[in-house]
C-alpha positions in Angstrom: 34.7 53.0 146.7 37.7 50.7 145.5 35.7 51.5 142.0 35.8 54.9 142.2 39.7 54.9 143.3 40.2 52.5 139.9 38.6 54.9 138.0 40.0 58.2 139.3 43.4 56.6 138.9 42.8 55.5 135.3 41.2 59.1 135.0 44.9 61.0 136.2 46.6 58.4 134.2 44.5 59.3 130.7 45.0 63.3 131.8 48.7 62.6 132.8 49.2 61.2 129.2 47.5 63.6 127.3 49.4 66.5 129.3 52.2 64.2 128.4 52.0 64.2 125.4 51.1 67.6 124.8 54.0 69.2 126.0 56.4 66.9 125.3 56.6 68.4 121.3 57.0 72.0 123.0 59.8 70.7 125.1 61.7 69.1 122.1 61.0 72.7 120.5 62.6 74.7 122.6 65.7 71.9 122.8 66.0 72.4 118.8 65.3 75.9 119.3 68.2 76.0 122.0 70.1 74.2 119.9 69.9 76.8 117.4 70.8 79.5 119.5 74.1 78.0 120.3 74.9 77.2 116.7 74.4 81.0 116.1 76.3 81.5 118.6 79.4 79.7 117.3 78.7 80.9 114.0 78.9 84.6 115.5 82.3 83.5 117.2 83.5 82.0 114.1 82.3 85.4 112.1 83.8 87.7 114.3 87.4 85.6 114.2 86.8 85.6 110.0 86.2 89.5 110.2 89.3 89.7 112.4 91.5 87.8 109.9 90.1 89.6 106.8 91.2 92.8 108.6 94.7 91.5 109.6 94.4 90.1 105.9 93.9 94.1 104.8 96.3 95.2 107.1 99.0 92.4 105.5 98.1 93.7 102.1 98.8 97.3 102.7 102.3 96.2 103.7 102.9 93.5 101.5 105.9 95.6 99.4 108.0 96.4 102.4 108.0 92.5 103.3 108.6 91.3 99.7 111.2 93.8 98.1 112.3 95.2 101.1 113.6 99.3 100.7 113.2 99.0 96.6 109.6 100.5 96.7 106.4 101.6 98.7 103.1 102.3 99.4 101.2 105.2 98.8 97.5 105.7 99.8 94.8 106.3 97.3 91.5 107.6 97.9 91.2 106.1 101.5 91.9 102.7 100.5 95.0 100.5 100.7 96.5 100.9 97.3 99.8 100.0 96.8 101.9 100.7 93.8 105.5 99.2 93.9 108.3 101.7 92.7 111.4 100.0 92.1 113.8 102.5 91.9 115.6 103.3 88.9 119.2 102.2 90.3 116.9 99.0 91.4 118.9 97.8 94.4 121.9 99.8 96.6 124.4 100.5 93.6 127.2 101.8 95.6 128.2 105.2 94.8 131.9 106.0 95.5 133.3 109.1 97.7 133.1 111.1 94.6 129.8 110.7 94.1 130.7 107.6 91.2 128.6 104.5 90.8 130.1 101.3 89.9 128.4 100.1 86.8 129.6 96.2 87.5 127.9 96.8 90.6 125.0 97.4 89.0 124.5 95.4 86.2 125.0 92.4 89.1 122.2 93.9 91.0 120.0 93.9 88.1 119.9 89.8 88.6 118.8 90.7 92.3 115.8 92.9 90.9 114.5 90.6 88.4 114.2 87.8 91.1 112.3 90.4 93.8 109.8 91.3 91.1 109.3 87.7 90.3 108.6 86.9 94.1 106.9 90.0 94.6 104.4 89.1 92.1 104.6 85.6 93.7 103.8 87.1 97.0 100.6 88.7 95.6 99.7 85.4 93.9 99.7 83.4 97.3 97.8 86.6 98.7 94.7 86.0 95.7 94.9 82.4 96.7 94.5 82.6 100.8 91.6 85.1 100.0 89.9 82.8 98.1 89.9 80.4 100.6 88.8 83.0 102.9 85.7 83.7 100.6 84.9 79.6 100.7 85.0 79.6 104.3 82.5 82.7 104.2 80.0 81.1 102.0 79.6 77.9 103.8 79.2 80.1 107.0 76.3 81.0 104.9 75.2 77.7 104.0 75.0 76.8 107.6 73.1 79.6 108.7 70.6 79.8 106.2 70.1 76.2 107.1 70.0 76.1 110.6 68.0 79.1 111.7 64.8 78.9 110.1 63.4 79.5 113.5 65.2 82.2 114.7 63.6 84.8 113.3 65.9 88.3 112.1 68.9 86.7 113.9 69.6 84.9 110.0 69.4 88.2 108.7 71.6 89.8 111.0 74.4 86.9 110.6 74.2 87.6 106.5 74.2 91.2 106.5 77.4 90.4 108.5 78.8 87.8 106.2 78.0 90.1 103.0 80.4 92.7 105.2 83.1 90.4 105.3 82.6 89.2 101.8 82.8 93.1 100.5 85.8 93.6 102.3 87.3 90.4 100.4 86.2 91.9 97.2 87.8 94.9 98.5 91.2 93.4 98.7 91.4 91.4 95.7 90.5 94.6 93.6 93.5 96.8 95.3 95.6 93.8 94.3 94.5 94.1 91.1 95.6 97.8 91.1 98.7 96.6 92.6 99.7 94.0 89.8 98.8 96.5 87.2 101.0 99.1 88.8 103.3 96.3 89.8 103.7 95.9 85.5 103.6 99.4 84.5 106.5 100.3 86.7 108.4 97.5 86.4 108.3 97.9 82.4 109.6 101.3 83.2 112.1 100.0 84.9 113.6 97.7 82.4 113.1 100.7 79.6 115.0 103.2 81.9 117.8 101.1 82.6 120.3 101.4 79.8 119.4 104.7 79.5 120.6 104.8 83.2 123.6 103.2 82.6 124.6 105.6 79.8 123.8 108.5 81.8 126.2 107.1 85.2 129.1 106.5 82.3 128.7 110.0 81.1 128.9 111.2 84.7 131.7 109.5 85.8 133.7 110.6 82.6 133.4 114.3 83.1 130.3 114.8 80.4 128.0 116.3 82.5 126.0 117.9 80.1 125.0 114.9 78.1 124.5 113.2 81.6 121.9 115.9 82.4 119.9 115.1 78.9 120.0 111.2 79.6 118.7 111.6 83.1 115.9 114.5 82.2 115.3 111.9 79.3 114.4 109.0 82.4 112.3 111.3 83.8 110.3 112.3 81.0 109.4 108.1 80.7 108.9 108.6 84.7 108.7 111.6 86.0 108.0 110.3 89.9 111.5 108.1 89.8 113.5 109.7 92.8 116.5 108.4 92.0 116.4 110.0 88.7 115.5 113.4 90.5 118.5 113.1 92.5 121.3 111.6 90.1 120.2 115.1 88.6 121.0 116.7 91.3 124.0 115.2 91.8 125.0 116.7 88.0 124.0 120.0 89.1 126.3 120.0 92.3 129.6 118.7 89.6 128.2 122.4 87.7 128.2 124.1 90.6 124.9 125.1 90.3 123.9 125.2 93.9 120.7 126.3 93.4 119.6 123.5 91.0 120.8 121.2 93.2 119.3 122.4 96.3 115.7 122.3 94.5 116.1 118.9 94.2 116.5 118.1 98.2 113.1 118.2 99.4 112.5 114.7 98.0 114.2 113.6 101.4 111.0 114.1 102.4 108.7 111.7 100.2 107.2 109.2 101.3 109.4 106.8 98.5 112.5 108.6 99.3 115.2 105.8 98.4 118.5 104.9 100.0 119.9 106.4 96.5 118.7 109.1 97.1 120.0 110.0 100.3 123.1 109.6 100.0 123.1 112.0 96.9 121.4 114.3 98.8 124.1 113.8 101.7 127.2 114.6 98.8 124.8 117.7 97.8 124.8 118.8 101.3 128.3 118.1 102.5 129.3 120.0 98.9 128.0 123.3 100.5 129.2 122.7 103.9 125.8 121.8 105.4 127.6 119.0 107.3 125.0 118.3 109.9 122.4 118.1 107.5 124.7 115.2 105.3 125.5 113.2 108.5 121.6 113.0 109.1 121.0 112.0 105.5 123.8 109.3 105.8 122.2 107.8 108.8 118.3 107.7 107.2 120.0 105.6 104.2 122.0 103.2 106.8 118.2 102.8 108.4 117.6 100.9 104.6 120.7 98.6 104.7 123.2 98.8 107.3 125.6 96.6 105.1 126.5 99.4 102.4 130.3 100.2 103.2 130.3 103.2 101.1 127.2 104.9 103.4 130.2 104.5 106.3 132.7 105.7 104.2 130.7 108.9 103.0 129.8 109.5 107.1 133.7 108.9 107.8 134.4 112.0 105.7 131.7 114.1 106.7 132.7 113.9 110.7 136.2 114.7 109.2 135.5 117.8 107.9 133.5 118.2 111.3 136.7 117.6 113.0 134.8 115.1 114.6 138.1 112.5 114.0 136.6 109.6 116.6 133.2 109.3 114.9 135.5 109.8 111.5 137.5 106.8 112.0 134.6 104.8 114.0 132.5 104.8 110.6 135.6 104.4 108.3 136.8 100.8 109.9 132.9 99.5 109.9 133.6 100.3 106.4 136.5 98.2 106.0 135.0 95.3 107.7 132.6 95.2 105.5 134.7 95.4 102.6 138.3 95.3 103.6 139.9 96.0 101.0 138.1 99.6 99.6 140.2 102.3 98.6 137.8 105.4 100.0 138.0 103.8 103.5 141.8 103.4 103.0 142.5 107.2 102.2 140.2 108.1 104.9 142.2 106.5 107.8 145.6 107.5 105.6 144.2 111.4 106.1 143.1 110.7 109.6 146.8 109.2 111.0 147.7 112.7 110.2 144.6 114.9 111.6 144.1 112.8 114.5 147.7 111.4 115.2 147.0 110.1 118.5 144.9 107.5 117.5 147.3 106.1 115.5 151.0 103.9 116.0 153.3 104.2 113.7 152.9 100.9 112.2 149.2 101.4 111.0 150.2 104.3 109.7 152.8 103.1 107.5 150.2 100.5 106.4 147.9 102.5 105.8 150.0 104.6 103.7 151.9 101.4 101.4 147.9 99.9 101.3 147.0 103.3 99.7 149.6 103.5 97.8 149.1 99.9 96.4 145.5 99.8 96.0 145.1 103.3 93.9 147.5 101.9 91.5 145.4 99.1 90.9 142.0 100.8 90.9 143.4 103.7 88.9 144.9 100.6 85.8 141.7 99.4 86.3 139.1 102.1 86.0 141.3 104.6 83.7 138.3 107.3 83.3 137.5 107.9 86.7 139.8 110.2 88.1 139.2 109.6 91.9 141.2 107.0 92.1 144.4 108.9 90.3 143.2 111.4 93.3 144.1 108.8 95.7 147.1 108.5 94.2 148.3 111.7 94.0 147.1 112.1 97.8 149.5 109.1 98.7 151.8 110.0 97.0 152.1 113.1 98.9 151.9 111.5 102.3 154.7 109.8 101.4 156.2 113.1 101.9 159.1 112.9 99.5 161.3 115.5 97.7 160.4 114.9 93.6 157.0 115.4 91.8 156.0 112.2 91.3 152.5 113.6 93.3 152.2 116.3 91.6 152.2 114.7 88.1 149.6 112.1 89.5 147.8 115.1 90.7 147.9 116.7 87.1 146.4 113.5 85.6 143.7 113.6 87.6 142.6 117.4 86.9 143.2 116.4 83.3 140.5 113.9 83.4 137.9 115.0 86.0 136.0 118.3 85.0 133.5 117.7 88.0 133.6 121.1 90.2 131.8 119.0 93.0 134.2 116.7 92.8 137.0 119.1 92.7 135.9 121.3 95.8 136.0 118.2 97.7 139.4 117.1 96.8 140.4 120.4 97.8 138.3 120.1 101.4 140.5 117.1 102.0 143.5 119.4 101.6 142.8 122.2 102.9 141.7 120.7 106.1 145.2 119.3 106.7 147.0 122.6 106.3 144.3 123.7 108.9 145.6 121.4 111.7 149.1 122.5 110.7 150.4 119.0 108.8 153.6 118.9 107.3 154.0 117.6 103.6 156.3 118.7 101.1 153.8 119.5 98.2 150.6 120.5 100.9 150.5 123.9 99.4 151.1 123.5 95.4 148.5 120.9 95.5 146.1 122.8 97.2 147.0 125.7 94.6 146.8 123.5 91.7 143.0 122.4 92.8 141.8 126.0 93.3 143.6 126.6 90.1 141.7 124.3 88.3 138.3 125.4 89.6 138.6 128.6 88.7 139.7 127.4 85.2 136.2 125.4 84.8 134.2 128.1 86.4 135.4 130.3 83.8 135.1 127.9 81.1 131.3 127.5 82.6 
């Protein structure tokens, strides 16, 4: 009996073993197996976070201009994909265009330094963009790797995880050939640019000297090298409205609509509309270009006016001292508050008023000595001098100097606007009415000449 037990326990011991050790490999199997699973798992985590980020990647792509150059160009989309082409616009950063509708050419050609450095570090920008793809694509193909390696067991769950990698990697491929697009574009327009800038600068000289005509040729001669360039479109426009051909200039205004309308442009557009009384319309186009920068003192000074011929004299003077804080010592926003102490006396002690008026005084003598072919500034002249209100013509000569030199009828219907309006609200000055017939004089004069 005790033999028997002996054996039958040696027997269960033998069985127990060889049970043992015939599942134990199974066991270690499935552990691998398990094992695995939760690698693919992670890997699918890790995927989904790497598709995320090549998305967001897409996403930061598509708006890459607006981050590196700011208002100077844009995106446009291109056969469903995200295809960016930067347009920096012919004026190439905020050149501030005076109440008349003048640009200052210093202004400019100190801007120009400000455009070559946002197309260095816009290019820059796209650079760093090639780079952190690249790194993305590494990270992709040793997901790969790992997979390929670790899931021999696993069946279609490998193929699965690839198919999904190859996804990610064709979005990547994706992305770096729109930047290619973009850096191509990026050069085209950019050589554009540069090409259509003197020619730019001749055309605002031309302008701003009364020769309209040879303005228009330089300015259809910009568009002809780029015919898209919105500024271009609208410094024409602004040529047509010095004509007085409303119609030409009206044609032009529907670019406030494109989807690369410029900060330039606006505020053309605004003159063009405030020209022909459309002064709603101007005070909306104003306030679109202040959306770009809110630092451009002469978008204020443009709004400051436009209320005023609203009769709107709080939102008038409101605009015209954010002006003058931000540049305190500009002429336009000077002669607006001068014009305003007499629409909208109430607002207005006696001393501002009187320093308003010596300010004006001393400040268009010194902008007229130093910019002798522009005649806004013997305008503002002549305008103080009136306000001084004075018997003699010492105005009225000033005011002859200025039609003398400024041929612009847009420029001219303006000037007489500002007087006109003051004889509306019944203001006293000495030579109110001779100047206001010496302007309507002179239009007709031009228009007849036309």
């Amino acid at each position: 009996m005790k033999y028997y037990r002996k054996s039958l326990i040696v027997i269960l011991l033998i069985f127990s073993g060889a049970l043992y050790a015939k599942n134990t490999p199974q066991k270690d199997s499935a552990t691998n197996q398990n094992a695995n699973l939760q690698i693919i798992k992670q890997q699918k985590i890790d995927i989904d976070r790497l598709n995320d980020k090549i998305d967001k990647l897409s996403n930061a792509v598509s708006s890459l201009n607006s981050n590196m150059i700011g208002h100077e160009g844009n995106y446009l989309s291109h056969d469903g994909n995200t295809f960016m082409f930067v347009t920096i616009i012919l004026m190439v950063v905020s050149m501030v265009v005076g109440v008349g509708g003048y640009i200052t050419i210093d202004n400019a050609r100190q801007r120009i330094k400000t455009a070559e450095k946002s197309l260095a570090l816009s290019d820059a920008a796209l650079r760093e963009k090639i780079i952190e793809i690249n790194l993305f694509e590494e990270r992709m193909k040793t997901l790969v790797r790992e997979t390929e390696a670790k899931v021999q067991d696993i069946g279609d769950t490998e193929e699965t995880t690839k198919e999904h990698l190859e996804e990610i990697l064709t979005k990547k491929n994706n992305i770096l050939k729109d930047i290619g697009i973009m850096r191509e574009d990026f050069t085209s327009k950019t050589n554009k640019i540069f090409q259509t800038i003197p020619i730019y600068y001749a055309a605002i000289e031309k302008l701003n000297a009364g020769n309209i005509d040879v303005a228009i040729s330089k300015f259809q001669k910009i568009l002809d090298i780029d015919p898209l360039n919105i500024t271009a479109q609208s410094s024409l426009a602004m040529c047509y409205s010095g004509k007085d051909d409303v119609k030409a200039a009206m044609d032009v205004i529907p670019i406030i609509n494109a989807p690369n309308v410029t900060e330039e442009a606006l505020v053309f557009c605004g003159i063009i509309m405030r020209r022909v009384e459309r002064f709603s319309d101007a005070v909306n186009l104003f306030k679109r270009a202040l959306k770009f920068d809110k630092k451009i003192f002469s978008t204020y000074n443009h709004l400051g006016y436009t209320y005023m011929y609203q009769s709107d004299f709080i939102n008038s003077k409101k605009s015209f001292l954010k002006a003058m804080k931000l540049r305190p010592k500009n002429s336009a926003s000077n002669y607006g508050l001068l014009k305003l102490s007499y629409l909208y006396p109430e607002s207005f002690n006696e001393q501002e008023k009187e320093g308003y008026l010596t300010s004006a005084i001393k400040n268009a003598i010194k902008d007229n000595d130093e910019n002798p072919t522009l005649p806004y500034y013997q305008f503002g002249l002549a305008f103080a001098l009136m306000c001084e209100n004075k018997e003699g013509e010492v105005c009225i000569k000033e005011l002859e100097k200025a039609l003398h030199r400024c041929k612009n009828l847009g420029i001219l219907k303006e000037q007489l606007l500002d007087y006109e309006l003051l004889k509306k609200h019944n203001v006293r000055l000495i030579h109110l009415e001779e100047c206001i017939s010496m302007l309507s004089d002179a239009i007709s004069t031009i228009k007849s000449e036309n």
